[in-house]
Each structure stands twice: as C-alpha cells, then as structure tokens.
mmCIF file of the N, C-alpha and C atoms, coordinates in Angstrom:
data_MODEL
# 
_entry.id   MODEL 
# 
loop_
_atom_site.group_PDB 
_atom_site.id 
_atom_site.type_symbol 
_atom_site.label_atom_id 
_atom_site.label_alt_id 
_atom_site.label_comp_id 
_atom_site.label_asym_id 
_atom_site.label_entity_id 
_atom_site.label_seq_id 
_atom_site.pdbx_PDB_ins_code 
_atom_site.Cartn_x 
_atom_site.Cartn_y 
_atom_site.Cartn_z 
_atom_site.occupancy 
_atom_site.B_iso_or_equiv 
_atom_site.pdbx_formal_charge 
_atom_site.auth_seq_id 
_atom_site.auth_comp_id 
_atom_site.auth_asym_id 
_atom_site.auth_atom_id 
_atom_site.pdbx_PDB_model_num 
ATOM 1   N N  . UNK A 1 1  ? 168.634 70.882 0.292   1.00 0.00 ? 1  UNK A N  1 
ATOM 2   C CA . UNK A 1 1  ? 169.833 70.287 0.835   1.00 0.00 ? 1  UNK A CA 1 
ATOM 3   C C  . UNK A 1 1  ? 170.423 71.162 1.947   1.00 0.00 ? 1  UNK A C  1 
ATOM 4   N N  . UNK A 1 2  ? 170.452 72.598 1.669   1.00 0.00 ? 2  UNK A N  1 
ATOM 5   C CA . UNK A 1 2  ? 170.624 73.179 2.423   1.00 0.00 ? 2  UNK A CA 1 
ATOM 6   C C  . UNK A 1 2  ? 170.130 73.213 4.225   1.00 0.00 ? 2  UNK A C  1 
ATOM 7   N N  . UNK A 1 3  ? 169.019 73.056 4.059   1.00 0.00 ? 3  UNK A N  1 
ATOM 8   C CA . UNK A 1 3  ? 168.357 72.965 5.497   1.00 0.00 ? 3  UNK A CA 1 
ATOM 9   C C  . UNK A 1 3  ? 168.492 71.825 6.064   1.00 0.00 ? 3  UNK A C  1 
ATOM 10  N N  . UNK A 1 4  ? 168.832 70.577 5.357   1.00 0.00 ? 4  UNK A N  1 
ATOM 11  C CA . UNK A 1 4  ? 168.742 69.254 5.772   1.00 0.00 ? 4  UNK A CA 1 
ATOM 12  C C  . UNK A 1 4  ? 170.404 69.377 6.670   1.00 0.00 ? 4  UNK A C  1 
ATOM 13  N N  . UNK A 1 5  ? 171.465 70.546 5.836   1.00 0.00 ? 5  UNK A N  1 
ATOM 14  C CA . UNK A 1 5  ? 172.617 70.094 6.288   1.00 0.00 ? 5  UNK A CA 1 
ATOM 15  C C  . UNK A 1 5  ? 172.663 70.737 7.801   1.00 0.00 ? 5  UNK A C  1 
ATOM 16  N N  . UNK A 1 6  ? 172.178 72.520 7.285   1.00 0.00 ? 6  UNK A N  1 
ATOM 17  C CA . UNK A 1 6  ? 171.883 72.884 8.794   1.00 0.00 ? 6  UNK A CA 1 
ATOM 18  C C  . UNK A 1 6  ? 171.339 72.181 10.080  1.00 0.00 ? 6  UNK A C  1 
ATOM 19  N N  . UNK A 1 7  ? 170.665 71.805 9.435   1.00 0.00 ? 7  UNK A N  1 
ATOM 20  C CA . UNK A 1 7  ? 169.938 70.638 10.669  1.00 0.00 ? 7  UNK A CA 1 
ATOM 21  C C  . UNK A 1 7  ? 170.762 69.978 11.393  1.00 0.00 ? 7  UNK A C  1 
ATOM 22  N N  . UNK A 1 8  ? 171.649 68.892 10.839  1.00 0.00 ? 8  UNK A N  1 
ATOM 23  C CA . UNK A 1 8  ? 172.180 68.044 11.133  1.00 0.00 ? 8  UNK A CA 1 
ATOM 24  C C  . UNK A 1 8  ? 173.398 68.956 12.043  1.00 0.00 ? 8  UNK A C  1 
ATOM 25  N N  . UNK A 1 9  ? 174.199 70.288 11.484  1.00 0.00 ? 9  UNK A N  1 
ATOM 26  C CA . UNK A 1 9  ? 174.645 71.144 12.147  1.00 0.00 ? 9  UNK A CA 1 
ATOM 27  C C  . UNK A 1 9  ? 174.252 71.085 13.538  1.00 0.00 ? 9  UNK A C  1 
ATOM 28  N N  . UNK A 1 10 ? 173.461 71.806 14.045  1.00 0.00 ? 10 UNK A N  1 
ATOM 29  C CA . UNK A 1 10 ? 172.688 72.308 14.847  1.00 0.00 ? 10 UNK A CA 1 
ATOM 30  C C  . UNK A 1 10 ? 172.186 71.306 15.801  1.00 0.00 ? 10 UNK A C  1 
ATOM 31  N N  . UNK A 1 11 ? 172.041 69.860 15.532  1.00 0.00 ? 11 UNK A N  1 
ATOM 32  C CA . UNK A 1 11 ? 171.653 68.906 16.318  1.00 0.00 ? 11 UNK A CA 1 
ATOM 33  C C  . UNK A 1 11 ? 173.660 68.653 17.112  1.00 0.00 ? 11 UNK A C  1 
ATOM 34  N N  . UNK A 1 12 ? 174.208 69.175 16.805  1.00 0.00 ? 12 UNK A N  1 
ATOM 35  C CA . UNK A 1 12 ? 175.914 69.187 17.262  1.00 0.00 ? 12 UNK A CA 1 
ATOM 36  C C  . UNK A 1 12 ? 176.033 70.363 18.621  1.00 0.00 ? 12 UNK A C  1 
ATOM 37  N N  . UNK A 1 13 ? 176.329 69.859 18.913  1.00 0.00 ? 13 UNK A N  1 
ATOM 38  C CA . UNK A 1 13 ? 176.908 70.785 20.836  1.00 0.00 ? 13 UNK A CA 1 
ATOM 39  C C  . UNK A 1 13 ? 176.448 72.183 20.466  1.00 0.00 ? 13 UNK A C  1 
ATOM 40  N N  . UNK A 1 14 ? 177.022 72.601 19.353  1.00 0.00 ? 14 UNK A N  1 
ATOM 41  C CA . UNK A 1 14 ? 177.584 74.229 19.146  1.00 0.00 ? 14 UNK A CA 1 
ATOM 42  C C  . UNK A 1 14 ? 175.769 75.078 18.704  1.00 0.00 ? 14 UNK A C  1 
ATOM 43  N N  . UNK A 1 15 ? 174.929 74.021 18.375  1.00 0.00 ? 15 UNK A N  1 
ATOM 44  C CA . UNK A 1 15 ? 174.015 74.404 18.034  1.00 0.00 ? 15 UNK A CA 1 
ATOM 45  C C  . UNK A 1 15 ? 173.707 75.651 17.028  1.00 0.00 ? 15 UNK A C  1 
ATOM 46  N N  . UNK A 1 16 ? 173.366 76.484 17.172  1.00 0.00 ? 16 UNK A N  1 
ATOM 47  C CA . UNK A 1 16 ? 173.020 77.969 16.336  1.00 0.00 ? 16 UNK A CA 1 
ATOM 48  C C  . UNK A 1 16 ? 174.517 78.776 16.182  1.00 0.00 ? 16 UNK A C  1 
ATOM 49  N N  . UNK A 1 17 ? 175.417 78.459 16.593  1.00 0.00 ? 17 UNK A N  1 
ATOM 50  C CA . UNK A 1 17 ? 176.330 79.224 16.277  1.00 0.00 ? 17 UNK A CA 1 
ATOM 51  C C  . UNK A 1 17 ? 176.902 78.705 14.794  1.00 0.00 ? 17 UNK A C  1 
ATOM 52  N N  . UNK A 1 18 ? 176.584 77.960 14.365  1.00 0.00 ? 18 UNK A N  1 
ATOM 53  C CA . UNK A 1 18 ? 177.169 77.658 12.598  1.00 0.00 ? 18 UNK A CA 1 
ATOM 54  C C  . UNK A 1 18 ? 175.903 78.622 11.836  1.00 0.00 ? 18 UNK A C  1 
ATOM 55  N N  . UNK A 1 19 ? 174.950 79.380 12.637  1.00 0.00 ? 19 UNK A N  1 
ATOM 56  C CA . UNK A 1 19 ? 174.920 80.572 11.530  1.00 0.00 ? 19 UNK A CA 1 
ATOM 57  C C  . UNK A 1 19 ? 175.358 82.030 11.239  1.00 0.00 ? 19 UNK A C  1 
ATOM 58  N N  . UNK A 1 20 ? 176.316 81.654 12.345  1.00 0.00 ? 20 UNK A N  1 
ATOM 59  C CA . UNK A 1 20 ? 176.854 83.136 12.564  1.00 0.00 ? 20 UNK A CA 1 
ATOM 60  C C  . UNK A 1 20 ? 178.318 83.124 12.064  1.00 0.00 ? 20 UNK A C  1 
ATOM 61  N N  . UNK A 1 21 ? 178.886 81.570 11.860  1.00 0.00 ? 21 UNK A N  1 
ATOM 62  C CA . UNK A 1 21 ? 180.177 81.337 11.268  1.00 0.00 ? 21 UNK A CA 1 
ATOM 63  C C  . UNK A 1 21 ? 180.518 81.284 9.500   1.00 0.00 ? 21 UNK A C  1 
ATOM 64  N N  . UNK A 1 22 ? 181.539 81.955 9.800   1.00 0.00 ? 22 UNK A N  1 
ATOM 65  C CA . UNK A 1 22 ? 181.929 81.635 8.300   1.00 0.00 ? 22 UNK A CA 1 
ATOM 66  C C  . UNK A 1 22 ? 183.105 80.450 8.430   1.00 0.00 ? 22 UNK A C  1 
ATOM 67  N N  . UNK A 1 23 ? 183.182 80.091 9.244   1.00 0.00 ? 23 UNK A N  1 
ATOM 68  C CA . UNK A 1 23 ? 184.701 79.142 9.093   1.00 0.00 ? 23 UNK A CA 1 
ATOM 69  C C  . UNK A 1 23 ? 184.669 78.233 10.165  1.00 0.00 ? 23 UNK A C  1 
ATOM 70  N N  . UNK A 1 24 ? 184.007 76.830 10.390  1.00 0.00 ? 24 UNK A N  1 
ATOM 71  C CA . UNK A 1 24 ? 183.555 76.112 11.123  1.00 0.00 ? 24 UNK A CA 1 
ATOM 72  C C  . UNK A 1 24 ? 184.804 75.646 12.125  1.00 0.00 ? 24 UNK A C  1 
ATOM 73  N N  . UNK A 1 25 ? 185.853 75.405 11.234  1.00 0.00 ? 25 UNK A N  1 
ATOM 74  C CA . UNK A 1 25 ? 186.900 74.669 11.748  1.00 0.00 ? 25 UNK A CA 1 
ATOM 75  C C  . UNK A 1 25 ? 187.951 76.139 12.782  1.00 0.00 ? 25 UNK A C  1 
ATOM 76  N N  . UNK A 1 26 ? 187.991 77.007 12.027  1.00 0.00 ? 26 UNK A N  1 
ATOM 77  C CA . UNK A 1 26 ? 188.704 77.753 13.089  1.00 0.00 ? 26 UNK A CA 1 
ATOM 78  C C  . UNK A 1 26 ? 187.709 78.504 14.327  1.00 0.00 ? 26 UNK A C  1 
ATOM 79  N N  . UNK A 1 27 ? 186.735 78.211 13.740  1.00 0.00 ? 27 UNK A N  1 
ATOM 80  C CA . UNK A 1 27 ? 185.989 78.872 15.109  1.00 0.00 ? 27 UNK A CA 1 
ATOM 81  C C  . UNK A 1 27 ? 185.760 78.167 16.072  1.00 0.00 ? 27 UNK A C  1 
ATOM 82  N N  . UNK A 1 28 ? 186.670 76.737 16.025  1.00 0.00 ? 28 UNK A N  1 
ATOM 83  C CA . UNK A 1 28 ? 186.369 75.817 16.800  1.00 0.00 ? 28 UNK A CA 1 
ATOM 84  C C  . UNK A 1 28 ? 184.815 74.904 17.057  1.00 0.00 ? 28 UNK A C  1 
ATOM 85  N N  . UNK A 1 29 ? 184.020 75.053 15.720  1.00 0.00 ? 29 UNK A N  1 
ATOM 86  C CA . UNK A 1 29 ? 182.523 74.742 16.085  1.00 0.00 ? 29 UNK A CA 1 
ATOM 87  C C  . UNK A 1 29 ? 182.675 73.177 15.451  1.00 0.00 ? 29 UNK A C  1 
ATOM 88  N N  . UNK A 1 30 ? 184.053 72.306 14.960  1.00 0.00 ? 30 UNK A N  1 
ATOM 89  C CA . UNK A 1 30 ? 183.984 71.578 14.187  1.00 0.00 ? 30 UNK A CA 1 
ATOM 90  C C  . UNK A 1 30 ? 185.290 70.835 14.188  1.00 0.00 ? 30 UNK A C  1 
ATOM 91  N N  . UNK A 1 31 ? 185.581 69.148 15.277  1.00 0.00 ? 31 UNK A N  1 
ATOM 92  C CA . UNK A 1 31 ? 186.827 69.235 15.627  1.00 0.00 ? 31 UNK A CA 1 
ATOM 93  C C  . UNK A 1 31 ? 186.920 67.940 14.488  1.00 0.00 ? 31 UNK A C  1 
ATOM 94  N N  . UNK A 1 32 ? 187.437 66.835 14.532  1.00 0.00 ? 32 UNK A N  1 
ATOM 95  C CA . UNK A 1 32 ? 187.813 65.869 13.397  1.00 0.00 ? 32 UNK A CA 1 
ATOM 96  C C  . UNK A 1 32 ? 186.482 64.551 13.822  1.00 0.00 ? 32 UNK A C  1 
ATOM 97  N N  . UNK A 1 33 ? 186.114 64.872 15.869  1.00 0.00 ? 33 UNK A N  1 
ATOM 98  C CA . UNK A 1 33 ? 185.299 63.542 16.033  1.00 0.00 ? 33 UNK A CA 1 
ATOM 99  C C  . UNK A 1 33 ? 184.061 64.088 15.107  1.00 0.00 ? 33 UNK A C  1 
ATOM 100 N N  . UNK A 1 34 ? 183.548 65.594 15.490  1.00 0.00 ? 34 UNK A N  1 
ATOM 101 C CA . UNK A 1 34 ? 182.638 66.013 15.012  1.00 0.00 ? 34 UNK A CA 1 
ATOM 102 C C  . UNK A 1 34 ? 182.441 65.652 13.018  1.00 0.00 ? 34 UNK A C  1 
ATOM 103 N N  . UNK A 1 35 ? 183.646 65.599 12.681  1.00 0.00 ? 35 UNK A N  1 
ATOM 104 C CA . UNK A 1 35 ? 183.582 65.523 11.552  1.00 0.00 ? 35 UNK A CA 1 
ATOM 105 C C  . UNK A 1 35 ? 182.825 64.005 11.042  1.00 0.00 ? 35 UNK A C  1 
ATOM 106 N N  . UNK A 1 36 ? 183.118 63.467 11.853  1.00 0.00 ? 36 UNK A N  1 
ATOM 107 C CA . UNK A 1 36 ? 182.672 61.743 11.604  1.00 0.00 ? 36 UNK A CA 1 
ATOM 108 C C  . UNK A 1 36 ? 181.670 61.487 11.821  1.00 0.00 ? 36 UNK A C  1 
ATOM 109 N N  . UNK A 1 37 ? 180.663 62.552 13.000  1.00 0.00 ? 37 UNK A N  1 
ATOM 110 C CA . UNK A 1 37 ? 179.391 62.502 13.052  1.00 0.00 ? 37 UNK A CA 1 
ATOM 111 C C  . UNK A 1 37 ? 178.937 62.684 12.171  1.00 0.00 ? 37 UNK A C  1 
ATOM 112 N N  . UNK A 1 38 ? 178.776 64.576 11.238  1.00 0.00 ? 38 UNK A N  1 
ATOM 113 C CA . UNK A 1 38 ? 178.559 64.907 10.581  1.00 0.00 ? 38 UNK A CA 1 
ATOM 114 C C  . UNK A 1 38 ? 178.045 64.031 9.610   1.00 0.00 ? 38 UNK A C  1 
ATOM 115 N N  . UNK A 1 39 ? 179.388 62.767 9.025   1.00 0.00 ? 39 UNK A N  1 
ATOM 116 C CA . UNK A 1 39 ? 179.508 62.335 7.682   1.00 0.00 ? 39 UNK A CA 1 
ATOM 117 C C  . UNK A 1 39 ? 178.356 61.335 8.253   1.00 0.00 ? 39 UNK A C  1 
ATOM 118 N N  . UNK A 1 40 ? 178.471 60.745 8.911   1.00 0.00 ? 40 UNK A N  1 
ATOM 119 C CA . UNK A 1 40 ? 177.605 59.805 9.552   1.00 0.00 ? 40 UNK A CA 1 
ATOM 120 C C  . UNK A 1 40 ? 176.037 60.027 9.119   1.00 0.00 ? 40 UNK A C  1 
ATOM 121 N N  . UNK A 1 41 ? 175.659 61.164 9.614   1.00 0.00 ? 41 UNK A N  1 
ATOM 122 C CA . UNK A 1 41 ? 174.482 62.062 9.348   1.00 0.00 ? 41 UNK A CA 1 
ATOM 123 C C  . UNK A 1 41 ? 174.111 62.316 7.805   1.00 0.00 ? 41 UNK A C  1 
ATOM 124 N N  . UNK A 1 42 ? 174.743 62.673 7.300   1.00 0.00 ? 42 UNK A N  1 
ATOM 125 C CA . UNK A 1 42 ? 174.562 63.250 5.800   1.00 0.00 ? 42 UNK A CA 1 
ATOM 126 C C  . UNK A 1 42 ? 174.922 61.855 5.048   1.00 0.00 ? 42 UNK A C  1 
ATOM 127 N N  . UNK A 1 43 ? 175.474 60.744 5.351   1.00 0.00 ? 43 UNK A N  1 
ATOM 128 C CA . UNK A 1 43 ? 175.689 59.609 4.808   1.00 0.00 ? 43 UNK A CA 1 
ATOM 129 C C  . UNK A 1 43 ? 174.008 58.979 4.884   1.00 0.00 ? 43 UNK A C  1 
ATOM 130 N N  . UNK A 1 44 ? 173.546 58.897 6.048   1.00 0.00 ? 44 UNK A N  1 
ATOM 131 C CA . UNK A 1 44 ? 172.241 58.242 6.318   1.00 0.00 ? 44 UNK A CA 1 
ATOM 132 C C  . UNK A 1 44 ? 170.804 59.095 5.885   1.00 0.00 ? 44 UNK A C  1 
ATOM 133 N N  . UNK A 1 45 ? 170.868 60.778 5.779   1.00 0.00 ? 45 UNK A N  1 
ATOM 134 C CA . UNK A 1 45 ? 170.105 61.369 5.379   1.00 0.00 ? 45 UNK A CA 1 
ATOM 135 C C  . UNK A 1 45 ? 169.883 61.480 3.806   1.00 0.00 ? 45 UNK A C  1 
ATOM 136 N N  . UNK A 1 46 ? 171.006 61.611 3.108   1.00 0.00 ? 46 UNK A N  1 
ATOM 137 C CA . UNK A 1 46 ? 171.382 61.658 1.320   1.00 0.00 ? 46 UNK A CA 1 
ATOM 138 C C  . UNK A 1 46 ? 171.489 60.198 0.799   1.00 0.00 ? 46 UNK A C  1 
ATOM 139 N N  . UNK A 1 47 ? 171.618 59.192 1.607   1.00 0.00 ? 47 UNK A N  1 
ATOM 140 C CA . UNK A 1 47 ? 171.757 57.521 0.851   1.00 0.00 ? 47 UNK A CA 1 
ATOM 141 C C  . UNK A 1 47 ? 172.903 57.497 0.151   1.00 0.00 ? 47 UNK A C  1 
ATOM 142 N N  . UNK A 1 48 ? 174.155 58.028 0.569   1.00 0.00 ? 48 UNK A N  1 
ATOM 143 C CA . UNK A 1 48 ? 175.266 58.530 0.168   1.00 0.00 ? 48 UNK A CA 1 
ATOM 144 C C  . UNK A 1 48 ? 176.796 57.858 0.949   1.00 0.00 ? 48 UNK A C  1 
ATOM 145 N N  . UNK A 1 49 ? 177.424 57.466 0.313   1.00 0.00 ? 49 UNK A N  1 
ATOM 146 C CA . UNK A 1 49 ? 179.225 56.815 1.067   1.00 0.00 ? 49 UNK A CA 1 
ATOM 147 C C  . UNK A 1 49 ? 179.763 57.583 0.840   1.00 0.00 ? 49 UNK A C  1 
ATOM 148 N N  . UNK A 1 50 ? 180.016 58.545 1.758   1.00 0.00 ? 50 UNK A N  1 
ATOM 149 C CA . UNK A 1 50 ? 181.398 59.142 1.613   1.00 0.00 ? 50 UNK A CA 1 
ATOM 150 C C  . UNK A 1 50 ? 182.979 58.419 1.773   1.00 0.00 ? 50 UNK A C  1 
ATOM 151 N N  . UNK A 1 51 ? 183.581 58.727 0.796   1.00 0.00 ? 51 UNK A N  1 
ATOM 152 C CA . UNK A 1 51 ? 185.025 58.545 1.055   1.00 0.00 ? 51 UNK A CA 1 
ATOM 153 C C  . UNK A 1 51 ? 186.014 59.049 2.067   1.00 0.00 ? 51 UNK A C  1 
ATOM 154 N N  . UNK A 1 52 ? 186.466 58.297 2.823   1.00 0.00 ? 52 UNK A N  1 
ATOM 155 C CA . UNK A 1 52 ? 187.450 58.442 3.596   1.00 0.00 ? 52 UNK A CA 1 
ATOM 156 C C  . UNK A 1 52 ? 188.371 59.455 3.440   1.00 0.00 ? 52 UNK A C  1 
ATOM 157 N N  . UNK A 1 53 ? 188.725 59.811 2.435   1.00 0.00 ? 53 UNK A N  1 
ATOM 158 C CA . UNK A 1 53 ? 189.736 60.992 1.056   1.00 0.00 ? 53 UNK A CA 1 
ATOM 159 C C  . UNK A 1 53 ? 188.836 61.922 1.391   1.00 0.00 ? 53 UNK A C  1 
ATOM 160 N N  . UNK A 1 54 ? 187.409 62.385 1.262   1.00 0.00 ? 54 UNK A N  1 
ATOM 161 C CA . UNK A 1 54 ? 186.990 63.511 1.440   1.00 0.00 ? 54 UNK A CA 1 
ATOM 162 C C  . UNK A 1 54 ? 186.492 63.653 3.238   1.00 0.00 ? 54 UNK A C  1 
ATOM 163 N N  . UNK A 1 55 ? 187.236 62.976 4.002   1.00 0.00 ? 55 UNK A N  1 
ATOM 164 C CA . UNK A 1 55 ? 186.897 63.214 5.438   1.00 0.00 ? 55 UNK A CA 1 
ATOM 165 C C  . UNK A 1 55 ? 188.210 64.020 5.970   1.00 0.00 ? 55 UNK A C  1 
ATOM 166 N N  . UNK A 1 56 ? 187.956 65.695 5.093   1.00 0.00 ? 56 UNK A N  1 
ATOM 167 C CA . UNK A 1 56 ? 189.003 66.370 5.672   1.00 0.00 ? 56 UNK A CA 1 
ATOM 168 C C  . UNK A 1 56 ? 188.671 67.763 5.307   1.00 0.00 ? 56 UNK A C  1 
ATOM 169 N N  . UNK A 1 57 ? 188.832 68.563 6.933   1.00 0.00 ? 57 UNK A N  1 
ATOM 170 C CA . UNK A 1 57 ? 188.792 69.484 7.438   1.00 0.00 ? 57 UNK A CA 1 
ATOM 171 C C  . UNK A 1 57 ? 188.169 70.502 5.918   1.00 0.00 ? 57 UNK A C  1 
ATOM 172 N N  . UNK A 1 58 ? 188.980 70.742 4.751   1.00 0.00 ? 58 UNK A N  1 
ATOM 173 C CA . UNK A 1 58 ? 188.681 71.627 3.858   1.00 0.00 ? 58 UNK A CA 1 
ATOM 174 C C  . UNK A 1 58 ? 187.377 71.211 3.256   1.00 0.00 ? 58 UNK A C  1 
ATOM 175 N N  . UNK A 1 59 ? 186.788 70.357 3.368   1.00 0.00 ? 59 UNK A N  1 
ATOM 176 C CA . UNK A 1 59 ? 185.016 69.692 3.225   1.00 0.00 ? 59 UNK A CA 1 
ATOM 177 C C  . UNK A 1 59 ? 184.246 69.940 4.152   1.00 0.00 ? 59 UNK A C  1 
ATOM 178 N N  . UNK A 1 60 ? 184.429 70.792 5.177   1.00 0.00 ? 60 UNK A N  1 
ATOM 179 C CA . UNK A 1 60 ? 184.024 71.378 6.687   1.00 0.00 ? 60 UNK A CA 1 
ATOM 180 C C  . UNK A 1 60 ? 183.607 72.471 6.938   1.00 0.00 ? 60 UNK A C  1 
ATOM 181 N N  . UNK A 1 61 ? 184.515 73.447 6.505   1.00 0.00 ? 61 UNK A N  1 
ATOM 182 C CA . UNK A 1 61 ? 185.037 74.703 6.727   1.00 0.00 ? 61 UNK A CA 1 
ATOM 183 C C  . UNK A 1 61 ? 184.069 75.441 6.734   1.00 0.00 ? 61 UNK A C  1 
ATOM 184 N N  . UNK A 1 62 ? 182.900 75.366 5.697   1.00 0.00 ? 62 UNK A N  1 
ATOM 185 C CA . UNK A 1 62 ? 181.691 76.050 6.303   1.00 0.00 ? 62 UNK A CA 1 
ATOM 186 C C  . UNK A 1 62 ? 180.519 75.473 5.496   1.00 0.00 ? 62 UNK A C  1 
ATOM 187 N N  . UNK A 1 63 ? 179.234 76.148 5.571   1.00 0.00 ? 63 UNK A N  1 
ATOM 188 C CA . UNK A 1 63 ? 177.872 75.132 4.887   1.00 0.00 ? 63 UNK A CA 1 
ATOM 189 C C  . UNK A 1 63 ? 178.000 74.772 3.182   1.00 0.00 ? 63 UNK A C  1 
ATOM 190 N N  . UNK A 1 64 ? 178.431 75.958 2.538   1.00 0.00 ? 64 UNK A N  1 
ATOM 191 C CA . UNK A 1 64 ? 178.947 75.737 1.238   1.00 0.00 ? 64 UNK A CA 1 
ATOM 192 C C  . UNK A 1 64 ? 179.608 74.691 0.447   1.00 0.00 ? 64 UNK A C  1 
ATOM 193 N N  . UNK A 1 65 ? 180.436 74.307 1.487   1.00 0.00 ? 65 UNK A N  1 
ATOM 194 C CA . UNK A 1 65 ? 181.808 73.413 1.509   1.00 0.00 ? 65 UNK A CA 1 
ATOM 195 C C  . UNK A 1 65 ? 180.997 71.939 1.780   1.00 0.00 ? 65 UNK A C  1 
ATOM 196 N N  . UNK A 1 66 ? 180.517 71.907 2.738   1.00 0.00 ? 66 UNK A N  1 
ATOM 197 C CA . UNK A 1 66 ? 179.361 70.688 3.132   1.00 0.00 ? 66 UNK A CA 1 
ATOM 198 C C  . UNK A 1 66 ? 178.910 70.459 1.955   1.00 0.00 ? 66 UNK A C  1 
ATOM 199 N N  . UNK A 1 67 ? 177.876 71.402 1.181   1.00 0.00 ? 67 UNK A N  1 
ATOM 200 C CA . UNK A 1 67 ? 176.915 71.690 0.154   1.00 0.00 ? 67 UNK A CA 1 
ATOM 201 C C  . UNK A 1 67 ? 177.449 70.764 -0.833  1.00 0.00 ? 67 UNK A C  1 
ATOM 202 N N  . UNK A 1 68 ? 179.013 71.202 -0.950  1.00 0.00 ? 68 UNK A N  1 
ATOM 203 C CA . UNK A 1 68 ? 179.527 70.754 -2.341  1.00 0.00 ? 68 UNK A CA 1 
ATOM 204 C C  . UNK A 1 68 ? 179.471 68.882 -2.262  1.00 0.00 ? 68 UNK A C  1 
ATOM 205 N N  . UNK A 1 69 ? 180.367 69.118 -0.647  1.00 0.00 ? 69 UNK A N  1 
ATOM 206 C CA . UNK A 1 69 ? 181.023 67.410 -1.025  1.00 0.00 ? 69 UNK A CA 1 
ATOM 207 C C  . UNK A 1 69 ? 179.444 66.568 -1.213  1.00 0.00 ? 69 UNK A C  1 
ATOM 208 N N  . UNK A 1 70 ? 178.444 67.152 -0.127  1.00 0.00 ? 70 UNK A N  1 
ATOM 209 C CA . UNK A 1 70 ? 177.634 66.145 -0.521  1.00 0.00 ? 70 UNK A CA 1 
ATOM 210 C C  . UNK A 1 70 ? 177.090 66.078 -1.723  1.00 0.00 ? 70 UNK A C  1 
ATOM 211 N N  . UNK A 1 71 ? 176.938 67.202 -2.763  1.00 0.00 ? 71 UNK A N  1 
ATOM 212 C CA . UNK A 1 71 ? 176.613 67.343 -4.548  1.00 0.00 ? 71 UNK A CA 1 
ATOM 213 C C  . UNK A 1 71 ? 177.546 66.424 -4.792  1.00 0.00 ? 71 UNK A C  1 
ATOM 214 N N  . UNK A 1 72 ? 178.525 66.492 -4.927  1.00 0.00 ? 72 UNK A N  1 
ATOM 215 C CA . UNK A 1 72 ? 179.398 65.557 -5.116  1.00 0.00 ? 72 UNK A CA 1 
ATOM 216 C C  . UNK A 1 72 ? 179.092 63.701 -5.734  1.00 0.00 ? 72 UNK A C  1 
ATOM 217 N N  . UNK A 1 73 ? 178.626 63.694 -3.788  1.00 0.00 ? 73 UNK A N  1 
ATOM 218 C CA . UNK A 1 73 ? 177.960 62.036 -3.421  1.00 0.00 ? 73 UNK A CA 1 
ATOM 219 C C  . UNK A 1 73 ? 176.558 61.914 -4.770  1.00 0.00 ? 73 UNK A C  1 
ATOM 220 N N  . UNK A 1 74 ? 175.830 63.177 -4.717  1.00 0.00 ? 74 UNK A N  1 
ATOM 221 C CA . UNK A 1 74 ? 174.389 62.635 -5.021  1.00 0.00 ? 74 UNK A CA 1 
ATOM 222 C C  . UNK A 1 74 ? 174.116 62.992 -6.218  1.00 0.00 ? 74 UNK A C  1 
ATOM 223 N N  . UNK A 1 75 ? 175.167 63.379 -7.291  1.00 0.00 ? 75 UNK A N  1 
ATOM 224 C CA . UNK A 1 75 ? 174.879 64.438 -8.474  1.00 0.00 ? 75 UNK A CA 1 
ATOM 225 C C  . UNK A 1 75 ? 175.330 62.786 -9.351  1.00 0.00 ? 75 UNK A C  1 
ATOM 226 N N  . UNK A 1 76 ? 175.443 62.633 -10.720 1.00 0.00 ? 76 UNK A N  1 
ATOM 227 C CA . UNK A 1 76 ? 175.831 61.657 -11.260 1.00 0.00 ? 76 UNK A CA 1 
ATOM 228 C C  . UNK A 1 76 ? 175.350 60.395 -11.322 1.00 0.00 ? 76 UNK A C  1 
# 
C-alpha cells in the first residue's frame, strides 16, 4: 500500500519531494485541489469511496496519515 500511495504522490507537481517531508500540508507539497486528486487516485487504485468527512487536511499531513485513512476504506 505503501508504494502504491507514494506513487500516486509523486505523479503530483512536487514529485520526490514527499520523501523528504514530514508534513505535506505545511510544506506546501499538498493544497485542498491537490487533495481531491489524491482521493481521486487512491479511490480508483484501492476500489474504495472515500467520504467527504475524511477529505481533510489532517488525512494528508504525511504518508502515514494517507496509510491510515485508506486502511480505513479497505480493512472491514
């Protein structure tokens, strides 16, 4: 899951710099449009709906945080 999320990272403007970040959103690598891509991506890669409720910034913040919400979608 991990590499699938990087991926999808990295295909984003900022490219390789989300491995040098710990904090996506203040380092500016991660603004709210970006966020909608993201979900977009990991919605169509995991076979997964994210909720609107979890389309916020603290589900962002860095790969971990990604990690979770999508466990979240695909665990259960």
């Amino acid at each position: 899951m991990k590499d699938i999320i990087m991926e999808i990272l990295k295909n984003l403007d900022n490219g390789e710099a989300f491995e040098n970040s710990e904090n996506f959103i203040d380092d500016g690598l991660i603004d709210s449009y970006q966020m909608v891509e993201i979900v977009d991506e990991l919605e169509s890669e995991f076979d997964i709906e994210i909720s609107g409720r979890d389309i916020i910034p603290d589900n962002f913040v860095n790969l971990a945080a990604i990690e979770n919400l999508v466990a979240k979608y695909t665990e259960g």
